[in-house]
C-alpha positions as CSV (number, residue, x, y, z in Angstrom):
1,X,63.2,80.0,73.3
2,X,66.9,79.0,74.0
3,X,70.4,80.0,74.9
4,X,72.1,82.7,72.6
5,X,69.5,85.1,71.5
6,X,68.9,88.8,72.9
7,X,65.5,89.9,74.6
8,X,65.2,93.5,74.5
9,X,62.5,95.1,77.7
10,X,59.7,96.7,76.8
11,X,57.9,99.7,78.4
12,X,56.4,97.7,81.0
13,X,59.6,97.9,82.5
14,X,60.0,101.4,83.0
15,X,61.0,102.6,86.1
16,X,62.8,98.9,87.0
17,X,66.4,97.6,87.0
18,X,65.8,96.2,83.8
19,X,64.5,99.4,82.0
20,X,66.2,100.3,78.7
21,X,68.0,96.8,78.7
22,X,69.2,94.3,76.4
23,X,70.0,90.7,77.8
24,X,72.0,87.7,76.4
25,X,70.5,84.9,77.3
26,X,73.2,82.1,78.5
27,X,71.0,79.2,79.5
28,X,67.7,78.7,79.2
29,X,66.2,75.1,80.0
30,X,64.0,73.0,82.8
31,X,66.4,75.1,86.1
32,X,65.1,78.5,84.4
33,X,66.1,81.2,82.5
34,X,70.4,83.1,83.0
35,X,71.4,86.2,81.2
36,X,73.4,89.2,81.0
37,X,72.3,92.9,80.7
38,X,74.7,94.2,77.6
39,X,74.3,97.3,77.7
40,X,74.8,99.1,81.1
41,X,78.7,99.5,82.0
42,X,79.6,98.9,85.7
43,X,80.9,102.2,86.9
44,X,84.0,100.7,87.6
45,X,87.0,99.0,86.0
46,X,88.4,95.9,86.6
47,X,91.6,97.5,88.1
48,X,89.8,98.7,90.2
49,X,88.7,95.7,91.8
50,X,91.3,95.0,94.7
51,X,92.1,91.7,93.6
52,X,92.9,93.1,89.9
53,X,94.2,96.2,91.0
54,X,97.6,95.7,89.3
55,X,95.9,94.6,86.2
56,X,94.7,96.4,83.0
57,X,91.9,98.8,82.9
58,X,89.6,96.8,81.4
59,X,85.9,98.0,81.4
60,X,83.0,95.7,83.7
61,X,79.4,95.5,82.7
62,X,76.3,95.3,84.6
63,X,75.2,92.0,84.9
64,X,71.8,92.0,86.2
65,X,70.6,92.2,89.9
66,X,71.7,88.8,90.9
67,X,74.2,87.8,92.7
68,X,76.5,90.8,92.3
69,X,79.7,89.6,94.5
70,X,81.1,87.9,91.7
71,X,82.3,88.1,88.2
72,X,80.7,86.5,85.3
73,X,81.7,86.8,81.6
74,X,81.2,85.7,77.9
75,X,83.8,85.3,75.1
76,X,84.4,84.3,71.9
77,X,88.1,83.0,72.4
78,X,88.2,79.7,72.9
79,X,91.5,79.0,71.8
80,X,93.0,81.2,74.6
81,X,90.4,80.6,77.5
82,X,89.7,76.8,78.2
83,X,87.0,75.6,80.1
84,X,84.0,77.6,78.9
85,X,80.2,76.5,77.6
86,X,79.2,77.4,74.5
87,X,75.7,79.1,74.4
88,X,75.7,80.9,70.8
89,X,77.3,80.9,67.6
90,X,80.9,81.2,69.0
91,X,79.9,82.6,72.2
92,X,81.1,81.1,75.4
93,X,80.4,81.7,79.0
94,X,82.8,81.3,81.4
95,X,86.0,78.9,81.8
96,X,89.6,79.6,82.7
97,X,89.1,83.2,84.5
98,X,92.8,83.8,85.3
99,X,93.8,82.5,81.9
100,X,91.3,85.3,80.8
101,X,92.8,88.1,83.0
102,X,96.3,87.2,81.8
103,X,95.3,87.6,78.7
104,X,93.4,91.1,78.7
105,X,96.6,92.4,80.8
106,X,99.0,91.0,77.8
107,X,96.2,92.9,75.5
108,X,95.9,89.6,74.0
109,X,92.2,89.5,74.7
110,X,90.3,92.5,74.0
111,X,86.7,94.4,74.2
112,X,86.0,92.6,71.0
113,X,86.6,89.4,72.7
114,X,85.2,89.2,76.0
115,X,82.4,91.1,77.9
116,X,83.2,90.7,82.4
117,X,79.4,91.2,84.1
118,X,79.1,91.8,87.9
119,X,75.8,89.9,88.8
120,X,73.5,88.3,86.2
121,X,70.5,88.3,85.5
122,X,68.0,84.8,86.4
123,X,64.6,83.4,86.2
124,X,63.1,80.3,87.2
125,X,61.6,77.7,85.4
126,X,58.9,79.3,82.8
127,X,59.0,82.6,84.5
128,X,60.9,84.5,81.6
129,X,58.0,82.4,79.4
130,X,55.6,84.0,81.5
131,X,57.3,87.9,81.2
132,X,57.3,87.6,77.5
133,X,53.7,86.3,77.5
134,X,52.9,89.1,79.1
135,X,54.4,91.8,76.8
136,X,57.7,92.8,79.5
137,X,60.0,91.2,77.3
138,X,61.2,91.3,73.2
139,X,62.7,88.5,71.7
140,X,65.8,89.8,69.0
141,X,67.4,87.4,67.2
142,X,70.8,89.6,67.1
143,X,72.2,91.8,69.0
144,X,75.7,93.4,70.0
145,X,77.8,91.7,71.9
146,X,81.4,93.0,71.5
């Protein structure tokens, strides 16, 4: 397995956080497993976030269970975000977050170019081996990002 493919949960997960999810994986080597659920908006905004609250309404997603008092995001715009690792074909995580927010508030940046999680999701070393071994997990080779 590596970074930039989609894992999609299977029915063993009913019933858990991750049921009905599809996760982006952003890293994946000898510290573990990172991704992002995809599919599961944050029922919030970002203006609505006191620290963006005179920003854009610009939709949040729900990143996974860990680690949810901070913001995380993919994009696939580096010319206007600097700073961020690539993962996939022309997906980046992270990099120059206020560069980012200026951008979405100038509508420069858009839902087709950047996806903001609160929380991730994280595994350690061979445990996300072990999940798909074990039938909780999907491997997908695409999936929707933007």
């Amino acid at each position: 397995m590596k970074a930039g493919i989609f894992i999609n949960s299977t029915s063993l997960l009913e019933k858990s956080v991750f049921e009905s999810t599809v996760i982006y994986i952003t890293e994946y080597n000898e510290n573990g497993a990172m991704g992002f659920i995809v599919n599961n908006r944050f029922p919030r905004k970002l203006n609505e976030l006191e620290e963006f609250s005179h920003g854009r309404d610009f939709p949040l997603w729900e990143g996974g269970p860990v680690d949810k008092e901070h913001l995380f995001f993919i994009h696939q715009r580096p010319d206007l975000i600097s700073g961020g690792e690539q993962v996939g074909d022309n997906i980046f995580l992270g990099g120059d977050f206020q560069a980012a927010v200026k951008h979405i508030n100038e509508h420069t940046l858009t839902e087709q170019d950047i996806k903001i999680f609160i929380g991730y999701c994280g595994w350690d070393y061979k445990e996300l081996d072990e999940e798909i071994d074990e039938g909780s997990w999907r491997i997908t080779q695409t999936g929707k990002l933007f």
